[in-house]
PAMAR-932904 format. One line per field, with one value per residue (C-alpha): residue in three letters; y, z, x. Coordinates in nm, 4 decimals. Layout:
N
code <- c(ALA ...)
py <- c(Y ...)
pz <- c(Z ...)
px <- c(X ...)
This chain:
169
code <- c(UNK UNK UNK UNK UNK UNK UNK UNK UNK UNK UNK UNK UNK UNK UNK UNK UNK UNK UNK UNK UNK UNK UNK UNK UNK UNK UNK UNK UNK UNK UNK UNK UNK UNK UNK UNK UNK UNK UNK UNK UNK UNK UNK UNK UNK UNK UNK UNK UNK UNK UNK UNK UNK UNK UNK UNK UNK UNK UNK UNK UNK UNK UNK UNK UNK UNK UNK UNK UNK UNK UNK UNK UNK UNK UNK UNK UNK UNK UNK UNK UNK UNK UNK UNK UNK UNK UNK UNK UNK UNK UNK UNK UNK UNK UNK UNK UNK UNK UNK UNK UNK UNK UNK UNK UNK UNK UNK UNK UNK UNK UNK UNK UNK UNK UNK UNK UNK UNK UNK UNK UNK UNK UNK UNK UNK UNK UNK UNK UNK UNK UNK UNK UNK UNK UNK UNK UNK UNK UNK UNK UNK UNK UNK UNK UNK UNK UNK UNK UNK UNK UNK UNK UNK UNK UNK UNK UNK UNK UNK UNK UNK UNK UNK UNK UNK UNK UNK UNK UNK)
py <- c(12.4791 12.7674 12.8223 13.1618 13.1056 13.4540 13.4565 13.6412 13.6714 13.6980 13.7353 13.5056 13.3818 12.9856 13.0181 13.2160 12.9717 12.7193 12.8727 12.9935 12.6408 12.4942 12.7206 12.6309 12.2787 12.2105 12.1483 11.8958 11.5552 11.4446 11.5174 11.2838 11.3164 11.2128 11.3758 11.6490 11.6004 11.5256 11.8287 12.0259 11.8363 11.9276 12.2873 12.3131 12.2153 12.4655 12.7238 12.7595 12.6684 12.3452 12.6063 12.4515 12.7378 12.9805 12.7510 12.7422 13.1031 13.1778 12.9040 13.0674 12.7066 12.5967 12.4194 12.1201 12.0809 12.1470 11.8922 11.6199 11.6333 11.6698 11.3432 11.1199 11.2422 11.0741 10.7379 10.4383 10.2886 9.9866 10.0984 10.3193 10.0418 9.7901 10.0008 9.9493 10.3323 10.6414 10.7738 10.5293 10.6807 10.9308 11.1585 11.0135 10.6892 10.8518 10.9929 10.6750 10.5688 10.7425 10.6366 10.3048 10.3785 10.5875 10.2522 10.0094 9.7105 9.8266 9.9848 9.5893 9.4651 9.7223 9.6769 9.3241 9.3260 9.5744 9.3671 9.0795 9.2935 9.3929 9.0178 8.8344 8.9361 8.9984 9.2975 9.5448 9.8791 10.1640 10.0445 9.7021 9.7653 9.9667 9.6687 9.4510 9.6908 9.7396 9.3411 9.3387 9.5523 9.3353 9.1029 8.7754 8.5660 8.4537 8.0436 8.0630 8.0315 7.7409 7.8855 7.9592 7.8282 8.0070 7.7737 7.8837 7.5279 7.2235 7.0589 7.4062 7.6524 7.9850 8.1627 8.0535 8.2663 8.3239 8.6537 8.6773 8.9745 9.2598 9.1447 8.9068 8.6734)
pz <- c(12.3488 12.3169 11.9678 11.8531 11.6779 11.4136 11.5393 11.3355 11.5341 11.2771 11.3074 11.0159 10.9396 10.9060 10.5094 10.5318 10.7765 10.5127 10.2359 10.4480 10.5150 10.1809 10.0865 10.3091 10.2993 9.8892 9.8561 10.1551 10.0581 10.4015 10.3055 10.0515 9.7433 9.9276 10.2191 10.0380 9.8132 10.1250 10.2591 9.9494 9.9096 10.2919 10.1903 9.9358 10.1075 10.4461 10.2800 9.9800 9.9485 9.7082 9.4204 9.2643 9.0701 9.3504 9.5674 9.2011 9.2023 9.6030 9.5870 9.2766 9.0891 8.7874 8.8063 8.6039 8.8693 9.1703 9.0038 8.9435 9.3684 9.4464 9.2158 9.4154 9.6970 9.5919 9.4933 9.6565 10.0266 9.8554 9.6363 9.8813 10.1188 9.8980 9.8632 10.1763 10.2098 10.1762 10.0940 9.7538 9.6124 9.3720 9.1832 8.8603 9.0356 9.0114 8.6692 8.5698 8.7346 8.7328 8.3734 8.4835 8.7996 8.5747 8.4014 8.6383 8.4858 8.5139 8.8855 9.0137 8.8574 9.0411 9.3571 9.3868 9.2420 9.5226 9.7840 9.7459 9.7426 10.0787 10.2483 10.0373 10.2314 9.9321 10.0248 9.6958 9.6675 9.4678 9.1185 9.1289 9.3128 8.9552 8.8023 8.9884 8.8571 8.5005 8.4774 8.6109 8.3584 8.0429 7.8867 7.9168 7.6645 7.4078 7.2965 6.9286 6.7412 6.4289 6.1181 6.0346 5.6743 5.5071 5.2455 4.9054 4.7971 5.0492 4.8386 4.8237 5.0284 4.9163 5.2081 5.5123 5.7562 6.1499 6.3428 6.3798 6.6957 6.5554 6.2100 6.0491 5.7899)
px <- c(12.3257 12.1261 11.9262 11.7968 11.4662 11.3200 10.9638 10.7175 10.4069 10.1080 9.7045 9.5614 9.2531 9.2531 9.2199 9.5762 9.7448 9.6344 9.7684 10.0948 10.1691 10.1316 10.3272 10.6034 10.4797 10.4978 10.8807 10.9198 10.9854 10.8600 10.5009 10.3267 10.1443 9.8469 9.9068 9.8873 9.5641 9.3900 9.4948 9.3499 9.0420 8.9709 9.0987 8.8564 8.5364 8.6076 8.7867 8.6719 8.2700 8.4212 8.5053 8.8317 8.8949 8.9093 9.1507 9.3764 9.3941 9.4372 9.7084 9.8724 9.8515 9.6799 9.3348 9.4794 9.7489 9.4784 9.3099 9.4839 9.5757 9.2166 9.1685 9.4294 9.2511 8.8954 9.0976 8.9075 8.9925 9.0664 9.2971 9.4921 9.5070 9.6932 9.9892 10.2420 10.2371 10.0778 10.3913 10.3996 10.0911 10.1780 9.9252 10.0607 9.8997 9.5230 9.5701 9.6696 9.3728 9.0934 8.9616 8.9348 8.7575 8.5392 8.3826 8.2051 8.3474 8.7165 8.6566 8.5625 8.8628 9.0516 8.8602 8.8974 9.2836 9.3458 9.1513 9.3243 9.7217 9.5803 9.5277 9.7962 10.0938 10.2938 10.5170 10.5287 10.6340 10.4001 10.5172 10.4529 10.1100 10.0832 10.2132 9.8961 9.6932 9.7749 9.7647 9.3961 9.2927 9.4364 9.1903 9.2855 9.5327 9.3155 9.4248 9.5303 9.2394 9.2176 9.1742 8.8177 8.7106 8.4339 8.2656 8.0533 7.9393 8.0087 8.2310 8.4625 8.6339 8.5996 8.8251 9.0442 9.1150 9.2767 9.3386 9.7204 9.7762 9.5666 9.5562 9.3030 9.5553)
C-alpha cells in the first residue's frame, strides 16, 4: 500500500528541534521517566549554559517540575541498576529518594541495598525495588527492653520504667 506522509520541511536550530521533540515526545508512554530526565539534564548543559530556570520557561514548564526530572536524572548508577528497567524508574522514585542520598549514612545503606538487588538474581519490579529500599533505611527491631528500675536508697525503688513503641510507660 501506498501511505501519504504531511511533511513540513523546517530550518531549526538544535535548541528548537529539542524543544519540538519534547514537545511531541512528553505524552508517549513509550518513553521513560528517565529517559526523559536524561534527556533534560543533557538539554540543560548544551542548550541552555545549565540555567534550569531558562530551560523551565523555553519548555513552558514549571521549575519544580523541571526539577524534580533533572533530579531522577543525577540518581546513582547503583541505584538505577538494581531496578530490572529503566522504564520502572519513576521520578516519584528520586523524590522519594533524594533526601536520603542527601545524608552520607543513608546514601551507603542505599548503595549497598541496591548493590546487592543487582547480583542477587531476585527478579523485582520498580515497587518492590522501592520496597528494598524503604526497608534499608528502617533502623533495626529493637529486642524488648526489661524494665529499667531507678533506685533512691538501695533498699527502695523510687521509679520503674520501659519504653513501650514511642512512649516511655
Amino acid at each position: 500500500p501506498q501511505f501519504r506522509y504531511l511533511v513540513d520541511v523546517r530550518e531549526l536550530t538544535d535548541e528548537e528541534a529539542f524543544r519540538l521533540g519534547d514537545i511531541e515526545n512528553r505524552d508517549r508512554e513509550d518513553i521513560s521517566d528517565y529517559e526523559r530526565a536524561r534527556d533534560y539534564a543533557d538539554a540543560v548543559t548544551r542548550y541552555y549554559g545549565g540555567k534550569q530556570k531558562a530551560m523551565a520557561v523555553r519548555l513552558e514548564v514549571s521549575e519544580a517540575w523541571l526539577s524534580r526530572y533533572l533530579q531522577l536524572a543525577k540518581l546513582p548508577t547503583e541505584i538505577v541498576a538494581a531496578f530490572p528497567s529503566i522504564r520502572e524508574i519513576k521520578e516519584l522514585h528520586a523524590r522519594t529518594l533524594k533526601p536520603f542520598l542527601g545524608r552520607p549514612e543513608d546514601r551507603e545503606k542505599l548503595l549497598e541495598a541496591a548493590r546487592q538487588m543487582a547480583t542477587d538474581g531476585v527478579s523485582r519490579d520498580g515497587v518492590q525495588v522501592m520496597n528494598v529500599f524503604k526497608a534499608a533505611l528502617k533502623p533495626p527491631a529493637s529486642t524488648k527492653a526489661d524494665p529499667v528500675t531507678l533506685q533512691s536508697s538501695p533498699e527502695k525503688p523510687a521509679m520503674t520504667y520501659k519504653r513501650k513503641g514511642k512512649k516511655i510507660v
